[in-house]
C-alpha positions as CSV (number, residue, x, y, z in Angstrom):
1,X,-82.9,-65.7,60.7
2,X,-82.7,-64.7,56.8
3,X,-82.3,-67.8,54.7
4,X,-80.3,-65.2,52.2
5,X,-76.6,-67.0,51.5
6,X,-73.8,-64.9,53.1
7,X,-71.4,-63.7,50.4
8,X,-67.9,-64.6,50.6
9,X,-65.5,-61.3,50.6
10,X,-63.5,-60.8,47.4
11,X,-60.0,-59.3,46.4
12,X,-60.6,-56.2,44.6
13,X,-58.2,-54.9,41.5
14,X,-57.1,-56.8,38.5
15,X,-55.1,-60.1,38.0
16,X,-52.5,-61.0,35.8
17,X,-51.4,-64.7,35.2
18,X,-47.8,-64.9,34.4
19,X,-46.6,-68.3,32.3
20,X,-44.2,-70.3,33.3
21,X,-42.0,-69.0,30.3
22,X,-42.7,-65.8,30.3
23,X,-40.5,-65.4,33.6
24,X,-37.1,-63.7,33.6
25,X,-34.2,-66.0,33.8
26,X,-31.7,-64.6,36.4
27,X,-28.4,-63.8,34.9
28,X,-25.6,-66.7,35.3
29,X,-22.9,-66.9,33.2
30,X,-20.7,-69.5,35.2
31,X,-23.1,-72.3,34.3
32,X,-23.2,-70.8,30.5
33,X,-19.0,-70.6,30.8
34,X,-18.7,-74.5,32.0
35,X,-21.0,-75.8,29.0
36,X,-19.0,-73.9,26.2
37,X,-15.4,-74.2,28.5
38,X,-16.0,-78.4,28.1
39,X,-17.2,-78.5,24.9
40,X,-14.2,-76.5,23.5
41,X,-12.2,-79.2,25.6
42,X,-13.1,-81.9,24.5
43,X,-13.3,-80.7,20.3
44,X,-9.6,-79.6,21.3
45,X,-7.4,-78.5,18.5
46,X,-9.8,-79.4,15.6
47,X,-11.2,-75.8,14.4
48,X,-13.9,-77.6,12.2
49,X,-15.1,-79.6,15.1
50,X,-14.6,-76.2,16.8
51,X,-17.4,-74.6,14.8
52,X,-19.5,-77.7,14.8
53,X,-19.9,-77.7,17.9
54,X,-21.0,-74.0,17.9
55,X,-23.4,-74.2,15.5
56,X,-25.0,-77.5,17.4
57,X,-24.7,-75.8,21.0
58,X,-26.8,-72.3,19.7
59,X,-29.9,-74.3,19.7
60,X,-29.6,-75.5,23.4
61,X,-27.4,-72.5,24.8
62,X,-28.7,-69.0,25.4
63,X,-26.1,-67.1,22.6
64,X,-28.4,-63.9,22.5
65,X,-28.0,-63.7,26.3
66,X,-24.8,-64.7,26.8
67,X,-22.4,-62.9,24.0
68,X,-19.9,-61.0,25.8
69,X,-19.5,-64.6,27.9
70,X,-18.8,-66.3,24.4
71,X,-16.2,-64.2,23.1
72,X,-14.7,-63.7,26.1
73,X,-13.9,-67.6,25.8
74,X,-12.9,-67.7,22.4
75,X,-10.8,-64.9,22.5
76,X,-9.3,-65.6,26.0
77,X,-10.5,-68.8,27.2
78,X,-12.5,-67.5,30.2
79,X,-14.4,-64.6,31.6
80,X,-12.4,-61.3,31.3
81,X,-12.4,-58.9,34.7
82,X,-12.3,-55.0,34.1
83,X,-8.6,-54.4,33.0
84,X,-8.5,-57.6,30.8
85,X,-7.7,-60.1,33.2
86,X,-8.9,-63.8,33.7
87,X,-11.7,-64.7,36.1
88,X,-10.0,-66.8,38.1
89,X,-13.0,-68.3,40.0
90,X,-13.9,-70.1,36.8
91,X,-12.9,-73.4,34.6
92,X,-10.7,-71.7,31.4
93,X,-10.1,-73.6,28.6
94,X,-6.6,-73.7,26.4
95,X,-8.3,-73.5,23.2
96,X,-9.0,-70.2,22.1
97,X,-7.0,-67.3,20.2
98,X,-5.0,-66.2,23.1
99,X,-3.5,-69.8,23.7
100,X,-3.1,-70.7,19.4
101,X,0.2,-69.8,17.8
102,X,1.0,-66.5,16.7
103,X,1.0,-66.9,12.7
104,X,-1.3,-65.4,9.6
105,X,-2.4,-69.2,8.8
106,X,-3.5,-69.6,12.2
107,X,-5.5,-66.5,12.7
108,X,-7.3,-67.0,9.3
109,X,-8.3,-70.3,10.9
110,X,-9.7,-68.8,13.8
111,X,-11.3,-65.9,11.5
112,X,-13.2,-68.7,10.1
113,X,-14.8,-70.0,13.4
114,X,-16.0,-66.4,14.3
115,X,-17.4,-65.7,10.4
116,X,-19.1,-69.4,10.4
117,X,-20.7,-68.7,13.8
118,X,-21.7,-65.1,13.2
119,X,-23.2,-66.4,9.9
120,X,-25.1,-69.3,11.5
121,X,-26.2,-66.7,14.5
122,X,-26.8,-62.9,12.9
123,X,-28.1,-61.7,16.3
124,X,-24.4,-62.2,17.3
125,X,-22.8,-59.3,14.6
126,X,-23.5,-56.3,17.1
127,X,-22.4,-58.2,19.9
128,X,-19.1,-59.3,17.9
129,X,-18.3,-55.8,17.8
130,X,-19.2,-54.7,21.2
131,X,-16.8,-57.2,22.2
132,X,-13.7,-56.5,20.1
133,X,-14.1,-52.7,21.0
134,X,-14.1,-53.6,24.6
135,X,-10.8,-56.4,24.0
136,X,-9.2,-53.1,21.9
137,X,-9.7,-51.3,25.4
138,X,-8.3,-54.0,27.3
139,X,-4.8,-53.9,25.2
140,X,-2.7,-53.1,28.0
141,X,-3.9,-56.1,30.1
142,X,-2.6,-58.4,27.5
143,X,0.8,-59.9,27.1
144,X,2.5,-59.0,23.7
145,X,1.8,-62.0,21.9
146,X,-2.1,-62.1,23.1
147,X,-2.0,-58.3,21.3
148,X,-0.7,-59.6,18.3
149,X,-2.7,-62.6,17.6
150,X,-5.8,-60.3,18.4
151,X,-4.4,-57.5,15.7
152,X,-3.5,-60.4,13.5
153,X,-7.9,-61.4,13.9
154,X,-9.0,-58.2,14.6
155,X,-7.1,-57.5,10.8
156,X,-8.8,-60.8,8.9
157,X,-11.6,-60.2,10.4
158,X,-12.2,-56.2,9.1
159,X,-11.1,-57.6,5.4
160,X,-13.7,-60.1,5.3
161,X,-16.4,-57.8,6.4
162,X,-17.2,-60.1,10.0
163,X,-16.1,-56.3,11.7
164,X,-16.9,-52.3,10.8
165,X,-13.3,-50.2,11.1
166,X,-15.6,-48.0,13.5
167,X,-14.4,-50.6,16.4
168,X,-10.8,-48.7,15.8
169,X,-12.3,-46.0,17.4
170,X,-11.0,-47.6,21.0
171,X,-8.0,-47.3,19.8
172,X,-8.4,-43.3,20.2
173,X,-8.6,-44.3,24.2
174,X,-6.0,-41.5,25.9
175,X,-4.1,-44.4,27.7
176,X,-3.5,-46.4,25.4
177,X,-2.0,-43.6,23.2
178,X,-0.1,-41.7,25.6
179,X,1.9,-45.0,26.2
180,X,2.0,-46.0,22.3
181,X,-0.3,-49.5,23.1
182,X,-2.0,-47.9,20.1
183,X,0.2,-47.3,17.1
184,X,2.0,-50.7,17.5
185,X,-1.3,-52.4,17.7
186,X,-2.1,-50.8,14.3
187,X,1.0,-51.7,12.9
188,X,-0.2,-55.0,13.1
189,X,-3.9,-54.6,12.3
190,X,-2.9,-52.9,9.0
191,X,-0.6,-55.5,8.3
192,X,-2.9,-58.0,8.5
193,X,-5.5,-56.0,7.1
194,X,-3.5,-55.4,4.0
195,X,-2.4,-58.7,3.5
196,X,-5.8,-60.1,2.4
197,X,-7.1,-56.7,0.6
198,X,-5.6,-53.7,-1.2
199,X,-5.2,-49.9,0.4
200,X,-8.4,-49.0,-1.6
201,X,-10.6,-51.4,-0.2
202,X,-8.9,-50.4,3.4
203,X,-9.4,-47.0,2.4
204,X,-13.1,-47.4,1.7
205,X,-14.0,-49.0,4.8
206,X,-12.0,-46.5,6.5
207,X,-14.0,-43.6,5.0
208,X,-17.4,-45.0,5.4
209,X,-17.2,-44.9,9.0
210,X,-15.4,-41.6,9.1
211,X,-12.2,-43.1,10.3
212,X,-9.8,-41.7,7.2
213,X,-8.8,-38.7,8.8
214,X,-8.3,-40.0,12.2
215,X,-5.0,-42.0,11.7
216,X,-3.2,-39.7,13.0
217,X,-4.7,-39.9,16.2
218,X,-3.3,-43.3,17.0
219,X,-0.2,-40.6,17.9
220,X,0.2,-38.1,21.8
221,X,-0.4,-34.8,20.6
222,X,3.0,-33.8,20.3
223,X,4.0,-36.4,17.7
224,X,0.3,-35.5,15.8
225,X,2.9,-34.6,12.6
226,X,2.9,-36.2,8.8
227,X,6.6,-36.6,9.2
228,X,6.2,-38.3,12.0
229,X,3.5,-40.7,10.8
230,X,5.0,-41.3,7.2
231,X,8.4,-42.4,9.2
232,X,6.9,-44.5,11.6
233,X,4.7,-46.3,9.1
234,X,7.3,-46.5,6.7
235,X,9.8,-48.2,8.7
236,X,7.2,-50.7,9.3
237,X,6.6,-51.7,5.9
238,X,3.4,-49.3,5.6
239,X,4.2,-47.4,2.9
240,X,1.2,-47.7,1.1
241,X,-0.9,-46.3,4.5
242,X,1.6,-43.9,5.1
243,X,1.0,-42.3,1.7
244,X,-2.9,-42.6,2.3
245,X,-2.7,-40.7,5.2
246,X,-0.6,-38.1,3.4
247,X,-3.2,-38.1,0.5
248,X,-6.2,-37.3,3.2
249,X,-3.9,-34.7,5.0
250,X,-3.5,-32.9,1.7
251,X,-7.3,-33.4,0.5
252,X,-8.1,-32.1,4.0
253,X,-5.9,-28.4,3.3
254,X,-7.6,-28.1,0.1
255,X,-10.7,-28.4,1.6
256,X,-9.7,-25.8,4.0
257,X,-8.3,-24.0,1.0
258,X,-11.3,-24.1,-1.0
259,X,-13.9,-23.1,2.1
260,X,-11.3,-19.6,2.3
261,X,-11.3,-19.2,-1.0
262,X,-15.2,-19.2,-1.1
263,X,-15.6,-16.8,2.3
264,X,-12.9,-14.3,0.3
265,X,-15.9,-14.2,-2.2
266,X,-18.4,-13.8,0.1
267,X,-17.4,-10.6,1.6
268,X,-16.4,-9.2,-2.2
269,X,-12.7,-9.4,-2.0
270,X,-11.3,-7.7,-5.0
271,X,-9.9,-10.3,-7.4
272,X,-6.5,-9.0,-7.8
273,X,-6.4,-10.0,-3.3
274,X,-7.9,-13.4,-4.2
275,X,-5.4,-14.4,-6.7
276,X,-2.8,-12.8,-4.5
277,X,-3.5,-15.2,-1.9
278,X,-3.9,-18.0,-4.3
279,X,-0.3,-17.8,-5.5
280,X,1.1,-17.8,-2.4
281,X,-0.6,-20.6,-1.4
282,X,0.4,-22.6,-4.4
283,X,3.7,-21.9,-3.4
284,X,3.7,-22.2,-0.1
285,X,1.6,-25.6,-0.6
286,X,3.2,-26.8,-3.3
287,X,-0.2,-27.5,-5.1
288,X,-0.2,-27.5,-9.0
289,X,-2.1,-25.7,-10.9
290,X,-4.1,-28.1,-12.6
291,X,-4.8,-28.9,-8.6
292,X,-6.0,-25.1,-8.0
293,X,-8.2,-24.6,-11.0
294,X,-10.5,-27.2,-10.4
295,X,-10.4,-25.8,-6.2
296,X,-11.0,-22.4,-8.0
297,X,-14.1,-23.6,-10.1
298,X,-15.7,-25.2,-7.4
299,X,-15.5,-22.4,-5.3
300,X,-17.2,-19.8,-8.0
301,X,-19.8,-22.4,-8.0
302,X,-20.7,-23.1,-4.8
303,X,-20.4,-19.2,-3.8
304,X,-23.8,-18.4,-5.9
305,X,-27.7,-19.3,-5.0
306,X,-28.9,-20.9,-8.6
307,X,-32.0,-20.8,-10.0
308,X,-34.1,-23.9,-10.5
309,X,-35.2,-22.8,-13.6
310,X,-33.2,-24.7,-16.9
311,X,-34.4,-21.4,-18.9
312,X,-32.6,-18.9,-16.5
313,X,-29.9,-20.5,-14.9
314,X,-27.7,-20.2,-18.3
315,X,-28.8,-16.5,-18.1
316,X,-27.4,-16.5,-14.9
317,X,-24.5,-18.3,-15.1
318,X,-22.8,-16.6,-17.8
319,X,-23.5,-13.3,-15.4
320,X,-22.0,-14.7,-12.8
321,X,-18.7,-16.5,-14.6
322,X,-18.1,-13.4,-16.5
323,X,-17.4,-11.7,-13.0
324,X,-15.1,-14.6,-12.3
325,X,-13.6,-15.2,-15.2
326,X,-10.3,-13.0,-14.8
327,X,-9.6,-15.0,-11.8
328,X,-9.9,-18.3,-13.8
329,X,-7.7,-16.9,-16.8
330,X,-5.1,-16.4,-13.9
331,X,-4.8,-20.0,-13.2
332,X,-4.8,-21.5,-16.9
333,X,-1.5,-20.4,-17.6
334,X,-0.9,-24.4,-19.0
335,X,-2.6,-26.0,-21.5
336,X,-3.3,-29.1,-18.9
337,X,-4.9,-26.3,-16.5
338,X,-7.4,-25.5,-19.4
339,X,-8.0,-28.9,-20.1
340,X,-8.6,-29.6,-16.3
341,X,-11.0,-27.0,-16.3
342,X,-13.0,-28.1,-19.2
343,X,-13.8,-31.3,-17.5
344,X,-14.5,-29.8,-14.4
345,X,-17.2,-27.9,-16.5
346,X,-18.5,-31.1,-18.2
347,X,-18.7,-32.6,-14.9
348,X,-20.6,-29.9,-13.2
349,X,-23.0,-29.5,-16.5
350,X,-23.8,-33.4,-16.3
351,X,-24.1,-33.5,-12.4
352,X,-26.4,-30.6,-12.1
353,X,-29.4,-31.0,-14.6
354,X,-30.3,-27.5,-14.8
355,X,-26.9,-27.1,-16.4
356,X,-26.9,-29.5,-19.4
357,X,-27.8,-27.0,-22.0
358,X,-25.1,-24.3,-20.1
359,X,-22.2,-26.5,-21.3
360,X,-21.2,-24.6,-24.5
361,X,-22.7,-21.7,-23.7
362,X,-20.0,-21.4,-20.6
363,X,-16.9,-22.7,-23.0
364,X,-17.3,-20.2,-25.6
365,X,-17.6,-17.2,-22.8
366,X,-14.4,-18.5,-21.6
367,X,-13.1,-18.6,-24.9
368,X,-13.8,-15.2,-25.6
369,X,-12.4,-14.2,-21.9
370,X,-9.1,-16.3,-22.8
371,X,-9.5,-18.8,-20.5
372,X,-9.4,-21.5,-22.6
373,X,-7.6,-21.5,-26.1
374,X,-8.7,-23.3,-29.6
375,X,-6.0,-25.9,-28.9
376,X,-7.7,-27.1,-25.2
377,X,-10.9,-26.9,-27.1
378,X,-9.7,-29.2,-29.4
379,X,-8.6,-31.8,-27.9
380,X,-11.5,-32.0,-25.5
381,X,-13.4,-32.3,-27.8
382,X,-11.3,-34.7,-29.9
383,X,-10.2,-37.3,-27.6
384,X,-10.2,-36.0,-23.9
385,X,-13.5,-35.6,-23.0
386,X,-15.2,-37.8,-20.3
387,X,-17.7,-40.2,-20.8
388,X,-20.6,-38.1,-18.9
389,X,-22.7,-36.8,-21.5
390,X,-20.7,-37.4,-24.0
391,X,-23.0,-37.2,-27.1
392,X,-24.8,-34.4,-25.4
393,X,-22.3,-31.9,-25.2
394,X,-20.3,-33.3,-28.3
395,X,-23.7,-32.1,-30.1
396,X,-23.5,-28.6,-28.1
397,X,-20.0,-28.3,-29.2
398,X,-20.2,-29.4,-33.0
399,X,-20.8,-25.7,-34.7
400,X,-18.4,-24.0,-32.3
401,X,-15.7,-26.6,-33.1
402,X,-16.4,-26.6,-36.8
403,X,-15.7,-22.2,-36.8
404,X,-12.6,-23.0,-34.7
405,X,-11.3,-25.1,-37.1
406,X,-12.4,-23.5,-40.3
407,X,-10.9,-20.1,-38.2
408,X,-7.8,-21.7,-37.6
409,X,-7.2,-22.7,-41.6
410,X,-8.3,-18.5,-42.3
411,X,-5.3,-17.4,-39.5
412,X,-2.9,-20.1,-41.3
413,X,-3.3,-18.6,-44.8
414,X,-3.0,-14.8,-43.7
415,X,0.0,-15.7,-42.1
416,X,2.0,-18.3,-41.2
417,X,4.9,-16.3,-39.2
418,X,2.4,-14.3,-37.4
419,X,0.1,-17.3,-36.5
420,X,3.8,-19.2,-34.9
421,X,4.9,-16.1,-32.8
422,X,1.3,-16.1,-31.3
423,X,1.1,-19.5,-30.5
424,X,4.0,-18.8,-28.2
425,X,1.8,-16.2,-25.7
426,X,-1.7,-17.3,-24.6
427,X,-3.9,-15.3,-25.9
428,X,-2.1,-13.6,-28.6
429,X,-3.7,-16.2,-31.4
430,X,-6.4,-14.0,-31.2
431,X,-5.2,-11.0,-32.4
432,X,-5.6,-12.1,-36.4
433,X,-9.2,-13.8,-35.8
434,X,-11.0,-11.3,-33.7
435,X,-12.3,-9.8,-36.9
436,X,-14.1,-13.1,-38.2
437,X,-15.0,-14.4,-34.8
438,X,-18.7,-14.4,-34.3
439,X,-21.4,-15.3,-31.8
440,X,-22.5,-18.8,-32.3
């Protein structure tokens, strides 16, 4: 018998101790719903004790987990079912937005407990949203008044910053269109929203999420109209969104405008076609000119590839706006046009570097093409410049300026009649300095 000890037989592989903590809570929001349902009871109509209690219960309660349960409480006083309706298998609680009066004062009040809690608790903020896109979705679940007070919230809370405007986006939701859930809602949000900030601040918040050009959306597709929008803001005391809207619809067909304009140069479209389709559009658009020269600029800008180079781009430039420049004399019938179109020029100079020292080499090419006159000139260069580059181009511009005005005093003493019947016709003012106008 072999004294050797007999080895015990082993488990083979790798094991893993798991910690107490480290194991997976199962999901249960009832208990989660009874703590915050009694604790809202029993702070009852006292906001401030409201958001005390909040704050206190984050440490104990599992917030990050539990969101959606949360808001559905202070929103709604219980657990909200698909569709917007009440859990009815649970404890609710009569202190939350959709039981509170249905007044501004109220909702601010309310605004506060969501901003003081979303403060104290910044893990919340995406959850916030999640929630009040779903509630926007739910709109048709809710009586009228519960829609209100939310749009009335919903409204605060989007002018204090608590919510982005992208949560509007569930407002786009077919249903709720189709059956106009969505426009009224609005109606309300924007009052709400407008009542605490201006229609610029709206306006920005709008177009950093992309949502300026969507309004219209809130309408079925076959009431998709300005007319229709502008009179059904109006009516309700919008006037101020109604007029945005029309603002963004216009900047949106002068975009499209501009984009045509640009693929008409593209293919080489003689000029006389271009300007052609210009005017008619002007008319048919009712756009001023002032309007269409600086649409006209940008689009002989953007149509050309330009050189990186300071030292060649002027060389280039003054190429490429001599091509143009009959097209540009064709819209500068107006001394307001030209002046438009001088600061469209300083703007582009100062904006793009490689142009800075282009500035007055560009002005006196379109002086010589008569696009812009000594008077235009002139009172740029007096008193309506901009403020970009100012001293720059004011330096550029100083010799030029001082011949235009020591040209103008030649043209007076030749002849005073002939120098007043020119001033009547663009472009006729020339006729007397051509022979003393030089290349400077």
């Amino acid at each position: 018998m072999s004294n050797q000890k007999q080895q015990k037989p082993t488990l083979t592989g790798q094991r893993f101790k798991t910690r107490k903590r480290d194991e997976k809570e199962r999901f249960d929001p009832s208990q989660f719903q009874e703590s915050i349902v009694q604790g809202l009871n029993q702070t009852g109509t006292d906001l401030e004790a409201v958001a005390k209690f909040l704050d206190t219960s984050g440490a104990k309660l599992d917030y990050r987990r539990y969101a959606e349960t949360l808001f559905d409480i202070l929103v709604a006083g219980g657990m909200l079912a698909p569709g917007g309706t009440l859990s009815e298998d649970m404890t609710c609680t009569e202190f939350c937005v959709f039981k509170a009066q249905e007044d501004m004062e109220t909702m601010q009040a309310y605004a506060q407990v969501f901003n003081k809690l979303i403060r104290r608790y910044k893990y919340l903020e995406k959850g916030f949203e999640e929630e009040i896109k779903k509630l926007l979705l739910f709109l048709k679940g809710f009586t009228e008044s519960d829609r209100n007070k939310l749009a009335m919230l919903t409204g605060i809370l989007l002018a204090n910053g608590n919510l982005s405007a992208s949560i509007l986006s569930s407002l786009f939701n077919e249903n709720l269109v189709k059956e106009g859930v969505s426009a009224c809602f609005a109606i309300k949000l924007f009052k709400s929203w407008l009542s605490e900030k201006d229609i610029n601040s709206v306006a920005g918040s709008l177009r950093k999420v992309g949502m300026d050009n969507r309004l219209m959306e809130l309408f079925p597709v076959n009431k998709r109209s300005s007319e229709h929008f502008s009179k059904y803001f109006n009516e309700a005391g919008l006037k101020e969104l109604s007029d945005f809207a029309k603002n963004q619809e216009s900047i949106g067909a002068r975009k499209e405008l501009q984009k045509e304009i640009e693929d008409q140069m593209a293919r080489g479209d003689p000029l006389k076609d271009i300007i052609t389709y210009i005017r008619e559009e002007i008319k048919k658009n009712n756009i001023s000119e002032q309007t269409m020269i600086g649409l006209i600029w940008s689009s002989v800008m953007s149509s050309v590839e330009w050189n990186k180079k300071e030292e060649l781009v002027t060389e280039q430039a003054i190429k490429h706006l001599k091509q143009y420049s009959p097209l540009l004399k064709a819209f500068t019938s107006q001394g307001l046009s030209e002046l438009t179109l001088l600061l469209k020029i300083q703007e582009y100079c100062y904006d793009n570097i490689h142009f800075m020292k282009a500035f007055q080499k560009i002005v006196v090419l379109f002086y010589k093409a008569d696009v812009l006159s000594e008077e235009a000139i002139l009172k740029w260069y007096n008193e309506a410049r901009l403020s970009k580059g100012k001293s720059v181009f004011l330096e550029q511009m100083k010799t030029f300026v001082e011949w235009l005005k020591n040209a103008e005093e030649a043209c007076r003493n030749e002849s005073e009649t002939v120098i007043r019947d020119a001033f009547r016709t663009k472009g006729q003012h020339r006729c007397i300095k051509k022979n003393v106008f030089h290349k400077v």
